[in-house]
C-alpha positions, 0 to 999 in steps of 0.5 A: 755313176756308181756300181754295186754287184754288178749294178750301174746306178745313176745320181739322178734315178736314186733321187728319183727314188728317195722323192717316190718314197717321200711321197708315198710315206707322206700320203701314208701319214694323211691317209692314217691323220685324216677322220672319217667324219670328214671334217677337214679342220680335224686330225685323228690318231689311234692315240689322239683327236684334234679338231682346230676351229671346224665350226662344222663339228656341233653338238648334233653331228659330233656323233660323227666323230665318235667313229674317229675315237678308238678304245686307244685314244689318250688326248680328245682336243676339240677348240674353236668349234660351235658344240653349243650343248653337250648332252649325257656320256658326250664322249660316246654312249657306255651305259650297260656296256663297260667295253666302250669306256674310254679307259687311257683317256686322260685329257680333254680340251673343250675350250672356245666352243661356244658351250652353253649348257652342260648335262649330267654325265657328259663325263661318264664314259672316262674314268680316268680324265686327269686333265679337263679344259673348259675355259672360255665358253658361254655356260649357262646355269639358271639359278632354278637349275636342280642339275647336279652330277656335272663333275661326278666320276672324276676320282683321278681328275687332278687338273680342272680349268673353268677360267672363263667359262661362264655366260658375261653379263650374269650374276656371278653370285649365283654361279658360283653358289651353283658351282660350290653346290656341285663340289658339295656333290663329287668325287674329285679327291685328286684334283690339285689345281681348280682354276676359276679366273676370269668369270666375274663371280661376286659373292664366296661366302663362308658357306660356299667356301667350305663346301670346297672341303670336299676337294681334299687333295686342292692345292692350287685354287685360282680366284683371280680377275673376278669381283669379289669384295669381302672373300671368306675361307672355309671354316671347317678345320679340315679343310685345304690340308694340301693348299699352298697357293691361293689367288685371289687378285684382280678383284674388288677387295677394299679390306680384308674381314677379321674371320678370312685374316683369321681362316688364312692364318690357320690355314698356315699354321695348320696344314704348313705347306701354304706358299702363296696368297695373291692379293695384288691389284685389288682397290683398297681402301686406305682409311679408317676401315683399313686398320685392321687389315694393315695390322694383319699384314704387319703381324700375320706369319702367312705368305701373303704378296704384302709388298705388291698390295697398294692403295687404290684410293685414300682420304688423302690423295697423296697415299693413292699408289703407295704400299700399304705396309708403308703407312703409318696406322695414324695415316688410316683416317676416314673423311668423316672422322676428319670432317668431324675433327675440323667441324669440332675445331670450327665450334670451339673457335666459334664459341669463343668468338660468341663469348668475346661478342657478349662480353663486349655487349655486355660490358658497352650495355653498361657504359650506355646505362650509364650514360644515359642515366648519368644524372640519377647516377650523380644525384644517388652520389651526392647523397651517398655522399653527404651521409658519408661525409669525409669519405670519396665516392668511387666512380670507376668512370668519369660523370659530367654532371650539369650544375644549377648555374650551367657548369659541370660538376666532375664526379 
């Protein structure tokens, strides 16, 4: 028992009281979490939204949700969901009406929701977005598509993550000339980190390179796990001022062309804040087509991985594995080059033997001619001989010549 002023308090009644308390905060708590769209797998907050895996939230009811989005709100978290399409000013309409931009907004994660198409000014209501995730969804860009203003009103945007974000089985050429067309044509001079992994895109050419120029403060660009073989750099000599990393392994690169070692090393020397070029877990080719990407790597000042880059396949199988600033310039050699080397040995053996075999045709023909013309050859003899008495005939051979009387006669 305890006593205060006069009061008698019993253990029991004050935990009585502490678990109504409980109870009641906890239903406050609910009751100021719980959205008015009624979507059981969603939370909402003055400051905040998420919704986890509600496949009821799509992309024509999530105007119901917009209610839940107050003028405060900081974070929007929308995964798992089926949104499909997200249509002009998604995050509510503020055309003609400035007081309904979501001005504190500042992060957006619309990840694994199935996303197929994007319109223009999906974005417009929030100016002020510094984060926006977009990875693992099914966007479709048609390569006839003219659509444009995906990424425009960003100015403070400095993370953007489209890892992912593409439809499988497509040709990633055409994305990514697509995506590099719509950086031509934006705003986003904070973006720091671009993150485009995992999304199969085949060609960077050097056009669809420098239009990544306009991203002027980049200095984090994610290529990883795609497909491609020859990557080129930007040309331009303002370009990726800020760069310090570049990742572009995990693709399907077997050498490395002389004007992306060229752009790299000056992109080093120029801007001097470059840290990292991942190029590991690429299939390179260690042969002849090899030996100038290896004497880059032996000579260049730039922070490539060099010691994690190895030989995926070689003429001679025993350097599969092996790093490729190990070998030797003399190991980079072609099968062709070989086959050719072994061809040109095989001719000159078999010249050789050719000129052997006639030689000893030529000379067992004049040992038969002489054989069988023995008795000519005997006779011009003896009358070589008669003419020139006192001197011997020289007959490098011995001749049985047949006498009147049946003996033979020794030349």
């Amino acid at each position: 028992m305890a006593s205060v002023s006069g009061f008698t308090f019993s253990k029991t009644w004050m935990l009585s009281v502490i678990y109504l308390l409980c109870i009641w905060l906890t239903s406050v708590r609910l009751e100021s979490f719980t959205c008015k769209g009624h979507f059981d797998k969603c939370l909402c907050s003055t400051t905040t939204v998420e919704c986890h895996g509600e496949t009821q939230l799509k992309g024509d009811n999530i105007i119901d949700l917009y209610k839940d989005i107050s003028d405060e709100c900081e974070r929007i978290v929308i995964t798992g969901s089926n949104l499909t399409e997200m249509q002009p000013n998604f995050f509510g309409s503020c055309a003609g009406a400035p007081d309904l931009i979501l001005k504190k907004l500042t992060y957006v994660d619309l990840s694994h929701n199935n996303i197929r198409r994007v319109n223009r000014k999906a974005f417009h209501c929030v100016p002020n977005l510094d984060t926006l995730i977009m990875s693992d969804n099914q966007w479709q860009i048609d390569k006839h598509d003219n659509e444009i203003g995906y990424f425009s009103k960003f100015p403070y945007l400095k993370h953007l993550d489209l890892r992912n974000s593409f439809e499988d089985g497509t040709d990633g050429s055409i994305y990514f000339y697509k995506l590099a067309h719509i950086f031509n044509d934006t705003d986003m001079f904070e973006l720091e980190t671009l993150d485009l992994s995992y999304n199969e895109f085949i060609v960077l050419s050097e056009d669809s390179a420098n239009t990544l120029c306009e991203l002027t403060n980049i200095k984090t660009l994610n290529f990883s796990h795609n497909l491609f073989n020859e990557p080129a750099m930007p040309t331009k000599s303002d370009c990726f001022h800020a760069l310090e990393t570049l990742d572009l392994s995990y693709n399907s690169i077997q050498y490395l062309t002389p004007e992306f070692m060229k752009e790299v090393d000056d992109v080093h020397k120029l801007n001097g804040k470059l840290k990292n070029v991942f190029m590991h877990e690429n299939p390179f080719e260690c042969d002849c087509g090899l030996q100038g990407t290896w004497q880059w790597l032996k000579d260049t000042k730039a922070p490539v991985n060099k010691e994690q880059l190895l030989c995926a396949s070689s003429y001679q199988s025993m350097y599969n594995g092996k790093r490729v600033i190990d070998l030797e310039l003399g190991d980079l050699v072609c099968q062709k080059a070989v086959v050719q080397s072994n061809i040109q040995s095989s001719v000159e053996v078999e010249v050789v033997l050719v000129v052997t075999i006639m030689l000893l045709v030529l000379v067992m023909s004049i040992i038969a001619f002489a054989f069988v013309h023995r008795d000519k050859l005997g006779l011009v003899a003896r009358r070589w001989q008669n003419k020139n008495p006192g001197r011997e005939v020289l007959v490098p051979y011995t001749i049985l010549l047949p006498s009147e009387k049946g003996k033979d006669i020794t030349i």
